[in-house]
C-alpha positions as CSV (number, residue, x, y, z in Angstrom):
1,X,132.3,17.5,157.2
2,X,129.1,15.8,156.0
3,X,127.2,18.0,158.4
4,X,128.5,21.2,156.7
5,X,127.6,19.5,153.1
6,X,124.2,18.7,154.6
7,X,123.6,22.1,156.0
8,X,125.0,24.4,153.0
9,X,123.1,21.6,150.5
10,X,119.6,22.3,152.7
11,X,120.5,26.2,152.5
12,X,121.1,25.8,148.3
13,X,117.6,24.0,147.8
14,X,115.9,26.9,150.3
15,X,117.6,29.3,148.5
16,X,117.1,28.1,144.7
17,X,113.2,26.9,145.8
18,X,112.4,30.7,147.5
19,X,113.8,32.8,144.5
20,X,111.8,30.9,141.6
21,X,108.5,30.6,144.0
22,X,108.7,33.9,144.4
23,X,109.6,34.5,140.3
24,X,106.6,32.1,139.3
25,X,104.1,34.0,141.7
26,X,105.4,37.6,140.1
27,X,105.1,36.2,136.8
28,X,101.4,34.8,137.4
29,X,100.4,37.9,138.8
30,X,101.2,40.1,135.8
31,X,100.1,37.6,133.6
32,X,96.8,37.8,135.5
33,X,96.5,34.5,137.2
34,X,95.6,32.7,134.2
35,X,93.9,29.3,134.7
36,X,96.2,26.3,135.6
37,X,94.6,25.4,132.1
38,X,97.1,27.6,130.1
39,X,100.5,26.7,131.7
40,X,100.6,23.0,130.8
41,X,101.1,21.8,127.1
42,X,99.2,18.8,128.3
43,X,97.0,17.9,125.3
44,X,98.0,20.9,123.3
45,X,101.3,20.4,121.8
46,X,103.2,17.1,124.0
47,X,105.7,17.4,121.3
48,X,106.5,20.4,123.3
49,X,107.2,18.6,126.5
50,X,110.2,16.9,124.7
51,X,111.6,20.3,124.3
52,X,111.5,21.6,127.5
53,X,113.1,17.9,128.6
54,X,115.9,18.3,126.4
55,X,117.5,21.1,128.7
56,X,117.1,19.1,131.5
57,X,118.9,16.0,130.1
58,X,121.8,18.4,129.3
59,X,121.7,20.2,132.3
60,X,122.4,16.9,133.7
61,X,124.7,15.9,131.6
62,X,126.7,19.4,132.3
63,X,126.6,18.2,136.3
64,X,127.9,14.9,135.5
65,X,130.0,15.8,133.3
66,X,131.4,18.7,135.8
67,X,131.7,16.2,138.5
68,X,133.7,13.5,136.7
69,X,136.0,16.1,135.6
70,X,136.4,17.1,139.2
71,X,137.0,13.7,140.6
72,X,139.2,12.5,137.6
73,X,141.2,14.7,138.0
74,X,141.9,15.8,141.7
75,X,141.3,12.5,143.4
76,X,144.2,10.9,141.2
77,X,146.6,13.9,141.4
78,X,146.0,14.2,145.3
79,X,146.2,10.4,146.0
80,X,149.8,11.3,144.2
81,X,150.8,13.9,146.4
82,X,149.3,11.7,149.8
83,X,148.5,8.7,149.5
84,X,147.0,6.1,146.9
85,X,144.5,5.0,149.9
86,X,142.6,8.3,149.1
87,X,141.1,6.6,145.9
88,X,139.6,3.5,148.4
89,X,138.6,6.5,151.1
90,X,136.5,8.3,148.7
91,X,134.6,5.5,146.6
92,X,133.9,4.3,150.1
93,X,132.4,7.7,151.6
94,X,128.8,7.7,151.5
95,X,128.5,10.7,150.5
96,X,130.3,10.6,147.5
97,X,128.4,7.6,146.6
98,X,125.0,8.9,146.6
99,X,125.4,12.4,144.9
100,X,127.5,10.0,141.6
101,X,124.7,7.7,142.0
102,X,121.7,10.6,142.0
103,X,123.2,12.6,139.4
104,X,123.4,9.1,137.2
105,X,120.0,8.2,138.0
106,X,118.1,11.5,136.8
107,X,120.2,12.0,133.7
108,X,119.0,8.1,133.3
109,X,115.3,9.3,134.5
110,X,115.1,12.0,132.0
111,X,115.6,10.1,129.0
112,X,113.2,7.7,129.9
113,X,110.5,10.3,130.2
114,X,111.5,11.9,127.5
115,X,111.2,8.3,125.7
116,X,107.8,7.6,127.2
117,X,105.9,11.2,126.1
118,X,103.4,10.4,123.3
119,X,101.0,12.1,121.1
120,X,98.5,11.7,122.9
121,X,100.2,10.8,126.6
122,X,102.0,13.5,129.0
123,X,103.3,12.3,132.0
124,X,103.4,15.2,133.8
125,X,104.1,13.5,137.7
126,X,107.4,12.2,136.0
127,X,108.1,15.3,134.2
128,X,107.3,17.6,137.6
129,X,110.0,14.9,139.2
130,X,112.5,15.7,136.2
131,X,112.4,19.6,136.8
132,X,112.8,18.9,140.4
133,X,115.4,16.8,140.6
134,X,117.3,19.0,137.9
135,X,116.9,21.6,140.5
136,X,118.1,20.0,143.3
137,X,121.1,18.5,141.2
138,X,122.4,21.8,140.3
139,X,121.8,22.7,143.6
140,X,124.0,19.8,144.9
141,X,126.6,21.4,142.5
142,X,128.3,24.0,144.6
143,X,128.1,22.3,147.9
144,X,129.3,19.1,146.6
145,X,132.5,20.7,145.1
146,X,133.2,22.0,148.4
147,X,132.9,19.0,150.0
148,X,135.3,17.2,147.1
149,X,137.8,20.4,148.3
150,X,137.7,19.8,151.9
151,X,137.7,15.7,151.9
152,X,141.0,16.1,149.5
153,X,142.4,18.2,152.6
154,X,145.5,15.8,154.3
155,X,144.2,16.7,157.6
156,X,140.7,15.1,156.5
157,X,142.0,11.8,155.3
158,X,144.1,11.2,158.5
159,X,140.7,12.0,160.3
160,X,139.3,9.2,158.2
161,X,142.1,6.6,158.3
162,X,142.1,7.4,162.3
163,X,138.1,6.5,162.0
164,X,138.4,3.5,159.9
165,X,141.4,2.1,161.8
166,X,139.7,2.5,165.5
167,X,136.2,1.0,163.9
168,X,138.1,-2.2,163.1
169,X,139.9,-2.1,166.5
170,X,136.4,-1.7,168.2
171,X,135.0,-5.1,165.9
172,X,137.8,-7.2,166.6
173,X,137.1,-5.9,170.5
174,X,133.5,-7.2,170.1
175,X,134.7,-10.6,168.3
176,X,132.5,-9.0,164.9
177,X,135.3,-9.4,162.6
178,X,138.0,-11.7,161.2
179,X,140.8,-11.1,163.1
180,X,143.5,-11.9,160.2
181,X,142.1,-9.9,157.8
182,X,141.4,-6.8,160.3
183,X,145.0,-6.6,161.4
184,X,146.3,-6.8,157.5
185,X,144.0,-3.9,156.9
186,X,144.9,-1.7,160.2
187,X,148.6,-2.5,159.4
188,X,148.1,-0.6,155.4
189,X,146.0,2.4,157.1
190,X,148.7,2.7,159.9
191,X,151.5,2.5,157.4
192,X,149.4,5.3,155.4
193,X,149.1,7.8,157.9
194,X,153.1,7.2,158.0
195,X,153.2,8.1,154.3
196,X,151.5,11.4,154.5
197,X,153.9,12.7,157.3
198,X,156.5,11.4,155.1
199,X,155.3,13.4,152.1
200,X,153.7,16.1,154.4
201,X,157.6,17.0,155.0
202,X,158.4,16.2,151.8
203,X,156.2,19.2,150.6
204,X,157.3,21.5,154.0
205,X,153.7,21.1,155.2
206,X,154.8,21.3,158.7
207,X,151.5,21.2,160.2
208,X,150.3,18.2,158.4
209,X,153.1,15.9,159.7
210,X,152.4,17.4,162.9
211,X,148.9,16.1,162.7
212,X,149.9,12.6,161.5
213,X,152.1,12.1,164.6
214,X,149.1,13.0,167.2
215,X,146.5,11.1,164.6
216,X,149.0,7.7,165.6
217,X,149.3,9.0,169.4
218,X,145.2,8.7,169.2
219,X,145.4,5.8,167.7
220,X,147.2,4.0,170.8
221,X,144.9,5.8,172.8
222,X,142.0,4.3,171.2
223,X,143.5,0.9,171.2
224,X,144.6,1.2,175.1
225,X,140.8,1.0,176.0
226,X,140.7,-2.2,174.1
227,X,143.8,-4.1,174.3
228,X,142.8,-6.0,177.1
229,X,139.7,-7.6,174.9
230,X,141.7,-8.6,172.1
231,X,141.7,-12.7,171.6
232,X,145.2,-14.0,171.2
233,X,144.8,-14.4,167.6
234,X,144.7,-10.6,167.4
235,X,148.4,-10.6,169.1
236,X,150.0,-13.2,166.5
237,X,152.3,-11.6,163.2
238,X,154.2,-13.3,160.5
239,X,156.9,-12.2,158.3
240,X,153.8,-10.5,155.6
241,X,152.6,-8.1,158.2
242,X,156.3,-7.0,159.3
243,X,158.8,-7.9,156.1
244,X,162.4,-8.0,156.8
245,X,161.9,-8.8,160.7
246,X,163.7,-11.9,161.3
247,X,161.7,-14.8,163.2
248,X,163.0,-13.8,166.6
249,X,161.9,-10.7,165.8
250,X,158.6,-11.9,164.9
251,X,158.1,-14.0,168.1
252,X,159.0,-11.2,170.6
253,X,156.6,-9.0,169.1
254,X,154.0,-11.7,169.0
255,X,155.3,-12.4,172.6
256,X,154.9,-9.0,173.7
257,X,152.0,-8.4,172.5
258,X,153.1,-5.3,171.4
259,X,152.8,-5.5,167.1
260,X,150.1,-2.3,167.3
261,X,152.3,0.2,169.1
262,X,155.4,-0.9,166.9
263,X,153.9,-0.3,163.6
264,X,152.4,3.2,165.2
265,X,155.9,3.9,166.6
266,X,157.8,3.3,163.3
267,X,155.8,5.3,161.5
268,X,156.7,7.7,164.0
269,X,160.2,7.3,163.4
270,X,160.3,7.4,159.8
271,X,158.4,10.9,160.7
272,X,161.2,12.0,163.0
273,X,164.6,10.5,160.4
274,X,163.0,12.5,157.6
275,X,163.2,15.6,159.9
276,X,166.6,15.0,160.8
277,X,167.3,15.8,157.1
278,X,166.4,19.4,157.4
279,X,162.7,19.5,158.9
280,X,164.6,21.2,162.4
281,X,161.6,22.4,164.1
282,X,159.7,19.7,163.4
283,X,162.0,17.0,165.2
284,X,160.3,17.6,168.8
285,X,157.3,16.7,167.2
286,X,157.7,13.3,166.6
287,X,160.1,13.2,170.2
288,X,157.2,14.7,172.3
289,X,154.5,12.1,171.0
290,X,156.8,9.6,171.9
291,X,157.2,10.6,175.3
292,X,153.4,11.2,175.4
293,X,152.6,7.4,174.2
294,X,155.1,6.4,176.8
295,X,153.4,8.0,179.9
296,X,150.1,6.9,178.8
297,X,151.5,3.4,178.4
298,X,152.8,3.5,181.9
299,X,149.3,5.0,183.0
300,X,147.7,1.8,182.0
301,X,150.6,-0.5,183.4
302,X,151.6,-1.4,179.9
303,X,155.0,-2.5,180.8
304,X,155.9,-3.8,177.3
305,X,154.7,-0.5,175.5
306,X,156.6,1.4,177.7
307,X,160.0,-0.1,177.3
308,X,159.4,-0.3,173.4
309,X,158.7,3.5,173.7
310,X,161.9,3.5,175.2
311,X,164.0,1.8,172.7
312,X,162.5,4.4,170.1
313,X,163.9,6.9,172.0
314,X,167.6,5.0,171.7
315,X,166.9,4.6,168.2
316,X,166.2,8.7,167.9
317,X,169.7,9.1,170.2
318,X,171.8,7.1,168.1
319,X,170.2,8.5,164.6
320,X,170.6,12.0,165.8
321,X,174.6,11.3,166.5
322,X,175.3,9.4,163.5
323,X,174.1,12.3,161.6
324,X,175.9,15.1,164.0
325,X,172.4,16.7,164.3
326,X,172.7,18.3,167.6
327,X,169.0,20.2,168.1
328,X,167.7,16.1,167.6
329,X,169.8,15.3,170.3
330,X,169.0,18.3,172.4
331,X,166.0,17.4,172.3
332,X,165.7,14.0,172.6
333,X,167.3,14.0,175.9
334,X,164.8,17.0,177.0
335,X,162.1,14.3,176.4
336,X,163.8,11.5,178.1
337,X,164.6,13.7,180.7
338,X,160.5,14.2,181.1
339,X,159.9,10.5,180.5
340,X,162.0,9.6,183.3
341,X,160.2,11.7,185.5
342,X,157.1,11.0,184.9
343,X,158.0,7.2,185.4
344,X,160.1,7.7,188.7
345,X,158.2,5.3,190.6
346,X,159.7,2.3,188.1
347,X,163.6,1.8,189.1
348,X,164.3,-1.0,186.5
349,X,163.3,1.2,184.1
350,X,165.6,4.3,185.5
351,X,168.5,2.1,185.6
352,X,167.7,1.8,181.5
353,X,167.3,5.4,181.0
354,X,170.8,6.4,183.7
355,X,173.0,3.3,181.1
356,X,171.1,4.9,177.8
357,X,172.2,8.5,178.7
358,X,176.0,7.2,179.6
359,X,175.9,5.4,176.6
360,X,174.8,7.4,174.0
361,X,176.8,10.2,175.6
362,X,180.0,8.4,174.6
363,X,178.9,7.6,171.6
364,X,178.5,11.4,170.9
365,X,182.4,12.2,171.7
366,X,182.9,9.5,169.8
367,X,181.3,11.1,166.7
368,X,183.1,14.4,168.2
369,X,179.9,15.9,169.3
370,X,181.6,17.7,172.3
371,X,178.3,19.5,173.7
372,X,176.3,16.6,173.5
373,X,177.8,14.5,176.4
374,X,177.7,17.7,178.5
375,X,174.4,17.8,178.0
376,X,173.6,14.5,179.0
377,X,175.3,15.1,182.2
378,X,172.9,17.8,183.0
379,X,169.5,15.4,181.9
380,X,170.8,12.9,184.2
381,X,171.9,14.9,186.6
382,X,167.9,16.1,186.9
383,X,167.1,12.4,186.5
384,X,169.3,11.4,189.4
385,X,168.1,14.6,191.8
386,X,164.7,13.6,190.8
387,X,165.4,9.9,191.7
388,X,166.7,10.6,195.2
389,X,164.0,13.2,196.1
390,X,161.4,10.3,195.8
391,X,163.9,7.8,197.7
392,X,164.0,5.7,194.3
393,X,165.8,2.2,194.4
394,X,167.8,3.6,191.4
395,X,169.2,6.6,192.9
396,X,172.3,5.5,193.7
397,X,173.2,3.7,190.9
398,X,171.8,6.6,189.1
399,X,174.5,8.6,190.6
400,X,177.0,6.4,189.5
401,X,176.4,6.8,186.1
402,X,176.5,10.7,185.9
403,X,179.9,11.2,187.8
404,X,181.3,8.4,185.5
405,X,180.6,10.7,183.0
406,X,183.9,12.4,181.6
407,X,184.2,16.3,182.9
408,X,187.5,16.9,180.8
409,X,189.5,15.6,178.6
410,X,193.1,16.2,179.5
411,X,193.8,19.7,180.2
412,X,190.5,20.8,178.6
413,X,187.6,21.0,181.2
414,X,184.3,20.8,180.1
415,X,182.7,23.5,181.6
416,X,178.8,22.7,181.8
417,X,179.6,19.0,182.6
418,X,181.6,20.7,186.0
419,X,178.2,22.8,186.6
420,X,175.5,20.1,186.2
421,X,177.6,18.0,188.7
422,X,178.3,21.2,191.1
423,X,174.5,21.8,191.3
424,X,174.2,17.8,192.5
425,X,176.5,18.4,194.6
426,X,174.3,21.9,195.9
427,X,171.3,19.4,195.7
428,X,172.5,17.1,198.0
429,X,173.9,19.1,200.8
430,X,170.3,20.8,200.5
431,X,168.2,17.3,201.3
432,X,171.5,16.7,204.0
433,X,173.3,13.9,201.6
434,X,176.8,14.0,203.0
435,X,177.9,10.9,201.6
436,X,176.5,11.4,198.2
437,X,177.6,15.2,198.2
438,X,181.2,13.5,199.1
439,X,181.3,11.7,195.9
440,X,180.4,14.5,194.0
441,X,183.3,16.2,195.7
442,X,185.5,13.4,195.3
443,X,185.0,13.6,191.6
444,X,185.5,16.7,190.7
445,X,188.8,16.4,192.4
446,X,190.9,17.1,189.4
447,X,189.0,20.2,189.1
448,X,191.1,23.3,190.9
449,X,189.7,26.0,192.8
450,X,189.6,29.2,190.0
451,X,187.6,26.7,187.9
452,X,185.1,25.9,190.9
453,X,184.8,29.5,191.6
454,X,184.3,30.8,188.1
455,X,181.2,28.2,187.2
456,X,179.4,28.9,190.4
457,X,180.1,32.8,189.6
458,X,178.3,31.7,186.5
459,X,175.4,29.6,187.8
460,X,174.8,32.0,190.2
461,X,174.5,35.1,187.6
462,X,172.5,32.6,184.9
463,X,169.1,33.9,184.3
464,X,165.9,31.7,184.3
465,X,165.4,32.3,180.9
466,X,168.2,30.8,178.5
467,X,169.7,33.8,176.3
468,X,168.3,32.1,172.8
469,X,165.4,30.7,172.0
470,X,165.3,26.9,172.4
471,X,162.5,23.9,172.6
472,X,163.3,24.4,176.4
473,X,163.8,27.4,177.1
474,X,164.6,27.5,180.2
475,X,168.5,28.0,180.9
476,X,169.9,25.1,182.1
477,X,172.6,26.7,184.6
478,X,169.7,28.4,186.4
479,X,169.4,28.2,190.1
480,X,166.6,28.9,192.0
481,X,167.4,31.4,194.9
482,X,166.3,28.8,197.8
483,X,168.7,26.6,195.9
484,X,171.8,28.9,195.9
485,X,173.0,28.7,199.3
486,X,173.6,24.9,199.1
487,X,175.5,25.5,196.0
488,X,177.4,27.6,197.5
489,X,178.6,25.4,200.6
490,X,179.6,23.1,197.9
491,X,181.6,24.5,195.5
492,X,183.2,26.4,199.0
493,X,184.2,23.0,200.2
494,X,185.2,22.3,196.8
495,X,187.8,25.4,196.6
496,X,188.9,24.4,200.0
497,X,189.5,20.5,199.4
498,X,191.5,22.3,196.2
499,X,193.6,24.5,198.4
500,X,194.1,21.8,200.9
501,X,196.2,19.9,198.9
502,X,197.6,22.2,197.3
């Protein structure tokens, strides 16, 4: 941004300096090219010069005058709308320092020459520096505004509290700042970025609250690179920095080293709880930088961020079925889903994710959500398939969990619940399972043969693509064709084992 202030300031002073050369030269050649003599009032009239200073100390005056209006008006009203940090962002910009400080100083310079011209004495150096500098102010006019515009733009104050927060992550790195007051100061520009998603959605600005929740993901990134630096003083909160955390809660954090990524991942939250009131399309936002913060935690074998990035995704399960909301919850288990995947290669932390899924899948019928604990049997089921195919520790008790996992509820069968665990079954005849495919079969029991054949009918005929649009897409009752003919050998043993005892 000060690069395109620089540049369209440069192109206003070439501009404004060509068109009144090239004026003055057509001027002094009509006139004749009179001697240098006959365009100064040095000597003749200096009364004169006061005159022609006059205009200049108003035009001066006007810029200032335009300026202040500007600020006074737009900083205040958009620090209202954002954030009250944008009043400390802009006194602190450099730029906006030095065009208030030049326009001050030549309305101050002209007066003063205009003070200092006597009868007999014309200081015409200071008076050429006057006419100049009232150029270039007015010239600063137009580009300046802009730039006031474009630094009020939300996206443009999250790049700068993004800036200012990683510069004091990078001191405390190289031991050049005090470590107390640093982390006071990243904890208010952390918690500001989580008020302008907050009044981002407040507003509908979709985009904007998108941008918050990637400006915190950045944030973690930043800080990854230098975690490891950070003294132990860094590490250390008290009950200022997070109010209403009781002191157990304060020592794990401390303990865990983890106060950074929680204050980044509440803000997160309060991003994603907002959305849950009506914000729909903006919930996988907040869900997918989650997930995102998680992988890059397990990337750098940050065992502590991870499983915090794990409880925030409990905490999005259990908001999402306390308030019925059942895209949130859709989603949320499309991102776990992923998470899990992508940290396969960590069984204690599948074992979590399988008892999170079971749990918060019960939770739903208990708040009568009846598609949402279908749903979760399909995410784990992926989870578990996933888990076997890289001979996880977890598998098994992976497995467990989803066929605990209710597929009817008297005489009513849940239909999807009966597919997800039919295509586990398919699965595990197809990496030659027996004994896992048996439990499958032994669980679906209670299920009788027209029911087995009419879901694989279905599975079979789903298309890849789900029939509405979703965050996913992809229909989840699709089967791959080099997938099929194991389901099929299931759900035929299945109709079998039915008819056998019948």
């Amino acid at each position: 941004m000060r690069r395109l202030f620089l540049r369209s300031f440069a192109l206003a002073v070439i501009v404004f300096t060509l068109f009144f050369a090239v004026e003055f030269f057509l001027e002094l050649r009509a006139a004749g090219y009179p001697p240098w003599t006959d365009l100064s009032w040095d000597g003749v009239a200096n009364g004169k010069l006061v005159d022609l200073l006059s205009p200049m100390a108003r035009a001066y005056n006007n810029v200032l005058a335009i300026l202040l209006a500007v600020i006074g008006v737009a900083i205040p009203l958009t620090a209202n709308m954002h954030t009250p940090k944008l009043i400390e962002i802009f006194l602190k910009d450099r730029v906006n320092r030095w065009v208030l400080f030049y326009i001050a100083f030549g309305a101050a310079h002209v007066l003063w020459v205009d003070y200092i011209v006597g009868p007999k004495f014309a200081p015409l150096t200071a008076i050429a520096m006057c006419t100049i500098g009232a150029i270039i102010g007015w010239a600063l006019v137009i580009p300046y505004f802009f730039y006031v515009m474009r630094f009020l733009d939300p996206s443009r104050m999250l790049a700068k509290l993004r800036d200012a927060t990683s510069e004091l992550v990078d001191r405390c790195a190289a031991r050049t700042h005090d470590f107390d007051s640093s982390q006071r100061e990243v904890l208010v520009r952390v918690g500001q970025i989580g008020t302008l998603i907050i009044k981002s959605l407040d507003r509908n600005d979709r985009d904007v609250a998108a941008e918050g929740a990637w400006t915190l993901k950045l944030l973690l990134d930043h800080y990854a690179k230098h975690k490891s630096r950070m003294p132990k003083e860094w590490f250390m909160v008290d009950r200022a920095d997070f109010i209403g955390f009781s002191d157990d809660a304060l020592d794990m954090l401390s303990g865990s080293r983890t106060w950074y990524e929680m204050k980044c991942l509440m803000q997160i939250e309060l991003g994603f709880l907002r959305a849950l009131r009506g914000f729909d399309d903006t919930i996988s936002v907040f869900s997918d930088a989650t997930r995102v913060i998680a992988v890059r935690a397990h990337e750098n074998r940050d065992d502590q961020a991870l499983r915090l990035c794990i409880r925030f995704f409990n905490n999005y399960l259990r908001e999402s079925i306390k308030s019925k909301h059942l895209r949130s919850v859709y989603d949320v288990f499309h991102q776990y889903r992923k998470l899990a995947r992508e940290i396969v290669d960590r069984p204690e932390l599948l074992r979590e994710i399988g008892k999170a899924f079971a749990y918060y899948a019960a939770m739903a019928r208990t708040y009568g959500m009846v598609f949402a604990p279908q749903l979760a049997v399909f995410d784990l089921g992926y989870v578990t398939r996933r888990a076997y195919e890289r001979a996880s520790p977890a598998a098994a008790e992976l497995l467990t969990e989803v066929l605990a996992l209710p597929h009817r509820s008297g005489n009513d069968i849940h239909t999807m619940a009966v597919k997800a665990k039919l295509i586990l079954g398919g699965f595990f005849l197809e990496i030659k399972r027996e004994a896992e495919a048996q439990l499958v079969r032994k669980n679906l029991d209670d299920i009788d043969g027209p029911s087995v054949e009419r879901a694989e009918a279905e599975l079979l005929a789903a298309d890849r693509s789900f029939f509405e649009v979703t965050d996913r897409q992809l229909n989840l009752e699709y089967i791959p064709p080099d997938r099929r003919e194991p389901l099929k050998q299931f759900c035929e043993s299945l109709v079998n084992q039915s008819a056998y005892r019948a």
